[in-house]
DRENTOR-399421 format. One record per residue (C-alpha): x, y, z; residue number from 1. Coordinates in steps of 0.2 Angstrom, whole numbers, m for minus. Example, Ala and Ser with C-alpha at 12.3 -4.5 7.8 and 13.67 -1.06 7.14 Angstrom:
<pts>
      x      y      z   nr
     62    m22     39    1
     68     m5     36    2
</pts>
This chain:
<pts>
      x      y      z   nr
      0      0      0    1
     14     11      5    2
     24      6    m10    3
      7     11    m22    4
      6     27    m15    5
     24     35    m16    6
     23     38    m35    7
      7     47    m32    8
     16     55    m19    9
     30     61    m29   10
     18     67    m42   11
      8     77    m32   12
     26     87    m24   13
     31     91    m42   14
     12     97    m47   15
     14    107    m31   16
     32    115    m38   17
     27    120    m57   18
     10    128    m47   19
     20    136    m38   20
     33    142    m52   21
     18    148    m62   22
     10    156    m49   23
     27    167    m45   24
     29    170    m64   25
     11    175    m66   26
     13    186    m53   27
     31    192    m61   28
     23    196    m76   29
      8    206    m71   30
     20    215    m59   31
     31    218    m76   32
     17    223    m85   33
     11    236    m71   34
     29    243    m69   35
     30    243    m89   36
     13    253    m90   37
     18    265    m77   38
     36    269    m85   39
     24    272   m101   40
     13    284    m91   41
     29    291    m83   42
     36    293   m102   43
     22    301   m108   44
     22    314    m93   45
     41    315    m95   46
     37    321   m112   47
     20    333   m111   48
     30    342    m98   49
     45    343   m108   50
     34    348   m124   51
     27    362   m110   52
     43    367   m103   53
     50    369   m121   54
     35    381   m126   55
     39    390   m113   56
     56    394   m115   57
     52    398   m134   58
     37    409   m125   59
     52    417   m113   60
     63    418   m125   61
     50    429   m136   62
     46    438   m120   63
     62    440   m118   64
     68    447   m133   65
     52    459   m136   66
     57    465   m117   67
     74    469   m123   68
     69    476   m138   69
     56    486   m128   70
     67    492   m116   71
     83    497   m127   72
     73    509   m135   73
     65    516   m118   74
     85    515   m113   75
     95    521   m127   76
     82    538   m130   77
     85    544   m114   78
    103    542   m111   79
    104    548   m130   80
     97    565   m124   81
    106    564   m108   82
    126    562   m117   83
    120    574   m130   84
    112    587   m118   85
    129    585   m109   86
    141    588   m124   87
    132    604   m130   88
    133    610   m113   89
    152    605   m111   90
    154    616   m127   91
    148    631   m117   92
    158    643   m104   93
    160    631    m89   94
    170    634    m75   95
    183    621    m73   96
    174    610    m57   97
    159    611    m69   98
    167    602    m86   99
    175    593    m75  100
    160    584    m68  101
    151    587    m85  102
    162    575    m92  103
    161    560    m80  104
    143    563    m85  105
    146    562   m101  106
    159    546    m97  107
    147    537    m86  108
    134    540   m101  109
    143    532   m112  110
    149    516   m104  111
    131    512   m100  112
    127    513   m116  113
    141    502   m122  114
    133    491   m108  115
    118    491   m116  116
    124    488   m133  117
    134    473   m129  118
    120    466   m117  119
    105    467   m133  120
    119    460   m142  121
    123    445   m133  122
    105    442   m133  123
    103    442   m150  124
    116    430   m153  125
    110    420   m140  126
     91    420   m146  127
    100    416   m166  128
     92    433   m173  129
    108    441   m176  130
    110    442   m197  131
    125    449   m203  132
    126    460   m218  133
    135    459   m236  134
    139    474   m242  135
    157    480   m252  136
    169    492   m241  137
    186    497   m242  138
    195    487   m229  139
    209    501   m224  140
    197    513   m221  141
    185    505   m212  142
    200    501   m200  143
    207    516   m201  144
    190    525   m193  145
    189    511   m181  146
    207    515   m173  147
    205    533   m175  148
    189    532   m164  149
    199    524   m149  150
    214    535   m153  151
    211    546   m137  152
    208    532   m125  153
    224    525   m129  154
    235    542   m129  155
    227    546   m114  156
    233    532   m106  157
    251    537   m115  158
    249    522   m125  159
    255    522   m144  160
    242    516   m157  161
    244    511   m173  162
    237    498   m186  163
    246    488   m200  164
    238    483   m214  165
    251    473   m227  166
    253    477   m244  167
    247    460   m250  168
    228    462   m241  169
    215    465   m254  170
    208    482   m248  171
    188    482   m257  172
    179    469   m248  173
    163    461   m246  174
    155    457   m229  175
    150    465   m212  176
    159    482   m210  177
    148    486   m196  178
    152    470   m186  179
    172    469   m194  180
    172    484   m184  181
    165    478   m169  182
    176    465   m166  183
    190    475   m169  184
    184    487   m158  185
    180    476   m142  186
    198    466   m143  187
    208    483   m144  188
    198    493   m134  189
    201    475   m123  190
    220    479   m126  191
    220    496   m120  192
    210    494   m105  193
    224    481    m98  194
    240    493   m104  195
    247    504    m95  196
    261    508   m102  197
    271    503   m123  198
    257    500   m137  199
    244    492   m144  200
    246    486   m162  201
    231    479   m175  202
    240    468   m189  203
    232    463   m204  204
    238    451   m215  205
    232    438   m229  206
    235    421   m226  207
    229    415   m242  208
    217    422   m259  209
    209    416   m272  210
    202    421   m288  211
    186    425   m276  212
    192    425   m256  213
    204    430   m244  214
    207    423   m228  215
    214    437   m219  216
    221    436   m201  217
    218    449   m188  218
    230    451   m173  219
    229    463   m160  220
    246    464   m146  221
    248    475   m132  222
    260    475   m119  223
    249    474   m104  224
    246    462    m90  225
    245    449    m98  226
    233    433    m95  227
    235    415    m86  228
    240    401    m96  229
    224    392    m89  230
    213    407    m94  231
    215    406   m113  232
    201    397   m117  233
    188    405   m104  234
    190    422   m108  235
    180    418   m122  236
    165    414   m110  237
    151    425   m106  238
    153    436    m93  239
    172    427    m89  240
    186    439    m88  241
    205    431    m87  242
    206    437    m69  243
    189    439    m59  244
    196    450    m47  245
    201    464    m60  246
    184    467    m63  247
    186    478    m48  248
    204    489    m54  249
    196    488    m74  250
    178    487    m75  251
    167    477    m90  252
    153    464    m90  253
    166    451    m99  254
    155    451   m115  255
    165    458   m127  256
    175    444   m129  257
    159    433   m128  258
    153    442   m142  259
    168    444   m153  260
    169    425   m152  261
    151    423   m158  262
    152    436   m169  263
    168    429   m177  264
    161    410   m179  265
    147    415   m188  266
    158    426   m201  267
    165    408   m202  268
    182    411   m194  269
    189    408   m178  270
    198    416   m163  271
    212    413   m151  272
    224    420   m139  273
    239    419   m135  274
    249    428   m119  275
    260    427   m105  276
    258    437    m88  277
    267    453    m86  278
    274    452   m105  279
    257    456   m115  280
    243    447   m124  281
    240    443   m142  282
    222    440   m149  283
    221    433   m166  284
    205    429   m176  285
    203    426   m195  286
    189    429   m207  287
    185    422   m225  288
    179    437   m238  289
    174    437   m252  290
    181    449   m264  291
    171    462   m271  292
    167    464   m292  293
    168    481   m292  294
    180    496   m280  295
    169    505   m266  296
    176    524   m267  297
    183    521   m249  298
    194    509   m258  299
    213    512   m260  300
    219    513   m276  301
    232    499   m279  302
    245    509   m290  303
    259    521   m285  304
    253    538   m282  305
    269    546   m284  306
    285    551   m292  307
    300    537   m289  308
    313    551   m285  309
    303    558   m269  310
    313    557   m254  311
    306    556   m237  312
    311    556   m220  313
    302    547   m204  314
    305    554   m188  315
    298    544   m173  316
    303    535   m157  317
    291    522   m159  318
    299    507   m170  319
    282    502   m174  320
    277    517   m182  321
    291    518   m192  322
    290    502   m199  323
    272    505   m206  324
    274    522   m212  325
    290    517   m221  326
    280    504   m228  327
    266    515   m234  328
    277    526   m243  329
    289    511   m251  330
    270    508   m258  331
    268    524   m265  332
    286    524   m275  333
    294    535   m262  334
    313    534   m256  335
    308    531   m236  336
    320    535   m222  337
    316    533   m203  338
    325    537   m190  339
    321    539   m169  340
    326    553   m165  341
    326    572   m169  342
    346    573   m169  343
    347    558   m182  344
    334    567   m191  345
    346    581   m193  346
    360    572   m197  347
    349    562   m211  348
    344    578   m217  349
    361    588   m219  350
    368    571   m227  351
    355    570   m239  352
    360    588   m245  353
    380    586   m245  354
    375    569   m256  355
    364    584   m267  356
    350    570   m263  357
    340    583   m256  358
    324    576   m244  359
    309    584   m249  360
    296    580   m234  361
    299    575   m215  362
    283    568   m208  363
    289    568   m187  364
    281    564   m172  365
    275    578   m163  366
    279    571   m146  367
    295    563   m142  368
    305    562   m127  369
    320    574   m128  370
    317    585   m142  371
    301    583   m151  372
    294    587   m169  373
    290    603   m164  374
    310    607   m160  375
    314    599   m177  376
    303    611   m185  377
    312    624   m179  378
    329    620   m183  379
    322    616   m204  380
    315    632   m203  381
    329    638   m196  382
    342    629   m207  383
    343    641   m226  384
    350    625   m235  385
    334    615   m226  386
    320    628   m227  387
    310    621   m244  388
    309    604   m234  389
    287    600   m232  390
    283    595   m213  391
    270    585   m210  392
    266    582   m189  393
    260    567   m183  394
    252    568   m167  395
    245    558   m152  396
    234    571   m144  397
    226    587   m152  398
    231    602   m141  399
    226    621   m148  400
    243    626   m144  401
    249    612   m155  402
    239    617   m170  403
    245    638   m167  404
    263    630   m167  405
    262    619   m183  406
    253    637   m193  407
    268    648   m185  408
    283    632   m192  409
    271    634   m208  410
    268    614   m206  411
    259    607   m222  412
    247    595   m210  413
    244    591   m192  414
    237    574   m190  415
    231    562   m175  416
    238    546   m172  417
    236    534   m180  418
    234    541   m196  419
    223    534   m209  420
    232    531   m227  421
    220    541   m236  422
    224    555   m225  423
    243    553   m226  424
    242    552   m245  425
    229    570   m246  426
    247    579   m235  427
    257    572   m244  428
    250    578   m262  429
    247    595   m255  430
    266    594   m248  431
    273    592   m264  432
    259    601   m274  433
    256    586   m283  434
    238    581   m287  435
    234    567   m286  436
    221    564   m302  437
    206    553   m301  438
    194    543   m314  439
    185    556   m326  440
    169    557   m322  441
    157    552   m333  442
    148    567   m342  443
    130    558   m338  444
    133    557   m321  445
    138    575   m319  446
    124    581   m326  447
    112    572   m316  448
    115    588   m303  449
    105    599   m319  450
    110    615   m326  451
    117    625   m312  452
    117    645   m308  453
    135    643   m303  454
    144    660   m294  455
    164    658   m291  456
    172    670   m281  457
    192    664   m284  458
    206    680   m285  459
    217    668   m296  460
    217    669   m316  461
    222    652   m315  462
    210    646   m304  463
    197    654   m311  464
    200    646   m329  465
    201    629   m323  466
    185    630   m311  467
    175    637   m330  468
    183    623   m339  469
    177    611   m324  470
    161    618   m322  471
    156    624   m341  472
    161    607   m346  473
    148    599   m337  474
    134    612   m342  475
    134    622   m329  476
    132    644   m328  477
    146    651   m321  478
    148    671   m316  479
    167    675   m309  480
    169    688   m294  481
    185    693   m291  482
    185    696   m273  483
    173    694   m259  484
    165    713   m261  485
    162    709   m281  486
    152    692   m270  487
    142    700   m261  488
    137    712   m272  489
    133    697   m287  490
    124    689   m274  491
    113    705   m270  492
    110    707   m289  493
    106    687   m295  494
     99    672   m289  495
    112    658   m288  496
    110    640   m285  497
    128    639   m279  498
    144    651   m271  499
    160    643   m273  500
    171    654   m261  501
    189    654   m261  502
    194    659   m244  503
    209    671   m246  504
    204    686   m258  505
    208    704   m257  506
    197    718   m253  507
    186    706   m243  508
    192    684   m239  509
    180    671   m242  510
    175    672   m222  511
    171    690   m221  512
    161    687   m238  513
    152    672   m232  514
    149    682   m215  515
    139    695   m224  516
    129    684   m237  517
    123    676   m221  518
    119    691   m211  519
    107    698   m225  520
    100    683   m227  521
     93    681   m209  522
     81    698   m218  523
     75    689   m234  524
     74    670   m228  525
     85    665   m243  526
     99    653   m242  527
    112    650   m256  528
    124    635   m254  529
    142    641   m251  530
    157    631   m253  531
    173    635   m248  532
    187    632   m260  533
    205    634   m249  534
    223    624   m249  535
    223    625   m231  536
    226    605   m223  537
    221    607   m206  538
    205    600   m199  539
    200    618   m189  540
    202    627   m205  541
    188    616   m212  542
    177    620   m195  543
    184    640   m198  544
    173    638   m214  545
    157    630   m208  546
    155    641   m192  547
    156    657   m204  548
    142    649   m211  549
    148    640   m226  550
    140    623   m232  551
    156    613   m237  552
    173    613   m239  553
    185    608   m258  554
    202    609   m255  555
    215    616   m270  556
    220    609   m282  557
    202    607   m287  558
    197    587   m289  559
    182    585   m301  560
    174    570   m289  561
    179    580   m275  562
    168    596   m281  563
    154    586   m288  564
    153    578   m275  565
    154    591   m263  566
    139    599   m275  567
    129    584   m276  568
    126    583   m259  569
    122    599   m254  570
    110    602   m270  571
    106    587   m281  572
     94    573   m278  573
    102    561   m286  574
    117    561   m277  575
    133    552   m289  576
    134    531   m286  577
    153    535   m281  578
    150    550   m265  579
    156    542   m250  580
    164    555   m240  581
    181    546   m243  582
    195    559   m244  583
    197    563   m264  584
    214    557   m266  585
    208    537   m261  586
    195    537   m272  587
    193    528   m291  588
    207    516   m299  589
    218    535   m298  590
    237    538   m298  591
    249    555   m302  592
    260    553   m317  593
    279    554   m313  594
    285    569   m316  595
    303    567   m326  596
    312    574   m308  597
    306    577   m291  598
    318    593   m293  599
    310    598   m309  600
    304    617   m309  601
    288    612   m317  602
    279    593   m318  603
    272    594   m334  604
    263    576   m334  605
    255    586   m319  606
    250    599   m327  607
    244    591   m342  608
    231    584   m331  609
    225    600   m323  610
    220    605   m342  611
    211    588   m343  612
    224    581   m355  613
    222    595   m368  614
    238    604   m374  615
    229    620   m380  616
    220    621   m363  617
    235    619   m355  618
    244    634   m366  619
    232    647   m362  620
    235    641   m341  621
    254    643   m345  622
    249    663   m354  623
    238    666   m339  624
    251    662   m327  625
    264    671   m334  626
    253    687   m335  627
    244    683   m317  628
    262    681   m311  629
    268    698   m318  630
    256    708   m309  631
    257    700   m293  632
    277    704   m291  633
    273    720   m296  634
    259    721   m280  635
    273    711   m268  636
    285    722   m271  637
    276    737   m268  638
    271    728   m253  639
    286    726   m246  640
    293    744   m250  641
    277    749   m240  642
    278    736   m228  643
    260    732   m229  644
    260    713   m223  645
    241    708   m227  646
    245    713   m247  647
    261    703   m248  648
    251    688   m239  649
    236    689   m250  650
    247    691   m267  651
    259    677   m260  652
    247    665   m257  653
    238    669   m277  654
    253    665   m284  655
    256    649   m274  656
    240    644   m277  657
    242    646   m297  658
    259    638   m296  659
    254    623   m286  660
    240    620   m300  661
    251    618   m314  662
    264    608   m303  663
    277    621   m301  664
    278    615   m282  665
    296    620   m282  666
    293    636   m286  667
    276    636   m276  668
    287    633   m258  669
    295    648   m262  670
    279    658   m263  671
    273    649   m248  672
    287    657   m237  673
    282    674   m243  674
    265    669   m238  675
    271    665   m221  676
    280    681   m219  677
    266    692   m223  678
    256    681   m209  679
    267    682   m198  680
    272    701   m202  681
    292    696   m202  682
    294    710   m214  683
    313    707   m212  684
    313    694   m220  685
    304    701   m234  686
    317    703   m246  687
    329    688   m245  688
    312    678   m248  689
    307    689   m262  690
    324    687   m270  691
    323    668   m269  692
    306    667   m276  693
    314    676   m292  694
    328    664   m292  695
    315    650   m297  696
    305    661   m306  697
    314    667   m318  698
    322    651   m325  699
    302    643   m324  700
    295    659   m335  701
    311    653   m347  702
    304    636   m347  703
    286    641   m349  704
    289    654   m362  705
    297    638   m371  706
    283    626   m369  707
    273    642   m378  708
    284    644   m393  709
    283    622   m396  710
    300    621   m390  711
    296    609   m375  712
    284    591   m380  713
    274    584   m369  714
    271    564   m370  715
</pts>
């Protein structure tokens, strides 16, 4: 029985087991399937708030930007009003406390609206709404603006800045100017603000070009604090500075690095710094352009602008300075010496004339240590066998004394540091009283300005003929005054759409003229556009003219894009494609002919083009000199004998003016020092400067009165 009964046993223990198992398993399985169901309603919650969340943060982000928005322009209009309230009242009579606080005002205003900028900015990088233009721009002179705008923070800090742009960089560019600039702007604004003392240098070079592009390298050095190895990459983080605690001792937010980085990743480059503590930083970035078809009129033209056998001299402590500026004129054709200080200047100077290699210009530092430009100056001026050498002063700060000094040493140009190219090649024409010609422009285009009432007030024969040929050329109706009174009085009489107004007449200048045109028409409600027309470098003569109440402002020589220009955008409607308030000598594909010698009494190639490349135009300039020129030596001697200094100044400065325009520059200097005397009323000196005029005269009338009778060809 007990035997019978263990199988059935046995069976019943395994029955038991498996029940058992499936029991456990089904009970596995539904608690799978629960936990599976719940991580599928915990996925899908997961998801609905993330889909939420996300919606959200676009709806914040919108928020966001529109508050931004909202708020920069309720920002920015107020301050705006508050930094320009502040200026007009700085240009008032302040006692010194009060311009003194004015002007942290007027500091404070400004960095919180930098703040501003760079914080909307950030944002809009952030939020991908940030598009960057593409537009063509001269490369050089967009830098050259963005370095000149920092010029004074550096100098006042007694930094040196400058920017070097190589001779292989394509100049006419197309891309982001605006944003170009800010970069450039942040890193070496960066630069100054952790330099306390040595220089701060923008380098551009091409690292490689193509038929299409040109990768071109950026570098910016300064010799400042320098940064931590392990802060190299961070800086470039948002609201990161190398060092947290500087914050303190320089200010900032940290965004300018943040944004130059953005900025320059999506122009497709990238950036980089390299530095050691206590021996200066370097920032590099690089950027891909594409070249543009056709020249913006801020471009430079690529030729050489003047005559192989012009031989300069650099004067300036700083090493960096003379390297570029050397460079610049190698570019140009020009024989470029530099030296560092004003007694190897001298020595340069006086060699040059024993070698009878005489040096034609000097562009100096004005500030040096030791002696500076200005003491330079003096000992040139000073120096017979030196006195036809052309200053042109560089300078790191713009003092009114500085500006009365260069017009008493009869200094061609005074210019801030660090000078734009377009500026440097503008002295340097006038220096040598070359000009430097330009594209013709096309007869169409002129006369999109209509057929104008033109009235030129101009004491110059020469002057006068050239302005008609310009402006008769074009279509245009053209009375001659004589002097400001013969102005005036056409002024009364007609109805002009235009006054061009030299600014040195006799009887009555261009000023006093322009003084009482104004003054009447404060009566009759009239206003007629008046242009000065002068040969006067300096950036205050131009302000002279517009506070007397003139419009705008042509130097001499004449330029016919300069003047239509000028016109166009005072009168027409339909202002020409190429106005772009680029200085005249950088504008269109332009270079001077060569004169056959720097030394030469008269460039003929020159002159040829001031008659607009016609022979028979250029003989009757050559008979009215000759006949202008009589009777002005007849006038500065009779000045002289009477010792009347304002008459040998105003008949000085005629024949200067109508020598310079047919390139007599030679002869033209010497004028010029007459000119200066009668200024200066150093009638002493009258006579020895008189003679030395006649000197050069006399063998130029020979060699004019050739060119008359065909005995001189002109290619």
């Amino acid at each position: 029985m007990t035997s019978a009964m263990e199988p059935h046993a046995a069976w019943q223990k395994r029955y038991e087991r498996e029940r058992k198992a499936r029991l456990e398993a089904e009970a596995i399985a539904e608690k799978s399937t629960r936990e599976l169901y719940e991580l599928i309603q915990n996925l899908k919650k997961a998801a609905a708030e993330l889909r939420q969340a996300k919606e959200a943060a676009q709806a914040a982000s919108v928020a966001k930007g529109n508050f931004l928005a909202n708020m920069s322009h309720e920002i920015r209009t107020p301050m705006n009003a508050i930094i320009g309230m502040t200026e007009l009242v700085l240009d008032t009579e302040l006692t010194d406390t009060q311009h003194e606080y004015l002007a942290m005002v007027r500091e404070a205003g400004n960095s919180l609206l930098s703040l501003l900028n760079d914080t909307l900015d950030f944002s809009k990088i952030e939020a991908g709404k940030l598009e960057l233009d593409s537009d063509v721009f001269g490369l050089r002179e967009r830098l050259g603006d963005a370095m000149k705008s920092m010029a004074f923070r550096a100098h006042g800090k007694g930094l040196e800045l400058a920017y070097h742009v190589h001779s292989e960089v394509p100049d006419a560019l197309l891309g982001d100017a605006s944003r170009l600039r800010q970069i450039v702007v942040n890193l070496v604004g960066n630069a100054i603000k952790f330099t306390t003392q040595g220089e701060v240098v923008l380098d551009v070079a091409c690292t490689s070009q193509t038929d299409a592009t040109a990768d071109i390298h950026f570098t910016v050095t300064d010799t400042g604090i320098g940064i931590p190895a392990n802060k190299l990459e961070s800086i470039f983080d948002s609201f990161e500075q190398a060092d947290m605690s500087t914050t303190r001792q320089f200010g900032g937010t940290g965004l300018g690095l943040a944004i130059s980085s953005r900025l320059v990743e999506l122009m497709g480059g990238r950036i980089w710094a390299e530095s050691e503590p206590g021996r200066g930083s370097g920032f590099h970035f690089t950027v891909k352009f594409s070249l543009a078809a056709e020249r913006p009129s801020e471009a430079q033209p690529p030729q050489t602008v003047f005559p192989h056998d012009v031989r300069a001299l650099i004067v300036d402590d700083n090493a960096t300075n003379r390297l570029i500026l050397n460079e610049m004129l190698s570019n140009w054709g020009m024989q470029a010496t530099s030296v560092a200080t004003v007694a190897e200047g001298l020595a340069a100077l006086r060699a040059a004339y024993d070698a009878r290699q005489p040096i034609h210009l000097v562009i100096t530092d004005c500030h040096m240590p030791g002696e500076d430009g200005f003491d330079l100056a003096e000992k040139i001026n000073r120096n017979s066998q030196l006195a036809d050498i052309q200053l042109i002063m560089l300078t790191s700060g713009s003092e009114p004394d500085d500006i009365r000094r260069c017009e008493q040493l009869g200094v061609v140009a005074h210019l801030l540091k660090p000078v734009k190219q377009s500026e440097l090649l503008d002295a340097i024409g006038l220096a040598l009283g070359l000009q430097v010609t330009e594209a013709e422009m096309p007869l169409e285009e002129a006369r999109k300005l209509g057929a104008l009432r033109i009235l030129l007030a101009e004491d110059s024969i020469v002057n006068q003929k050239l302005a008609l040929g310009l402006l008769q050329k074009h279509g245009h109706d053209v009375t001659v005054a004589n002097n400001g009174k013969q102005a005036v009085a056409a002024i009364d009489g007609e109805c002009f759409d235009l006054v061009l107004m030299d600014i040195q007449m006799p009887e009555m200048d261009g000023l006093e003229a322009t003084a009482v045109v104004r003054a009447k028409e404060m009566k009759s409600g009239r206003h007629v556009p008046i242009i000065a027309l002068t040969a006067h470098a300096m950036a205050e003569d131009r302000e002279r003219c517009l506070k007397a109440g003139m419009d705008g402002y042509v130097s001499k020589p004449i330029r016919a894009r300069e003047l239509f220009d000028t016109i166009a955008a005072l009168i027409a409607t339909e202002v020409p494609a190429q106005s772009g308030k680029t200085p005249p000598a950088m504008q269109g594909q332009a270079t001077t002919e060569p004169a056959t010698s720097a030394d030469a009494l008269i460039h003929w190639t020159v002159a040829l083009q001031t008659a607009q490349g016609n022979q028979d135009f250029l003989k009757e300039l050559v008979q009215l000199l000759l006949e202008e020129s009589a009777r002005l030596f007849v006038e500065i001697h009779a000045a002289i004998k009477e010792q009347d200094a304002k008459t040998l100044q105003r008949a000085a400065h005629t024949l200067k003016s109508s020598l310079k325009a047919l390139g007599a520059s030679s002869v033209a200097q010497a004028a010029e020092r007459l000119e200066t005397i009668g200024r200066e009323n150093r009638l002493s000196d009258a006579n020895a400067a008189a003679s030395l005029l006649h000197q050069r005269f006399d063998p130029l009338k020979i060699e004019l009165l050739a060119f008359l009778a065909g005995e001189t060809t002109i290619a």
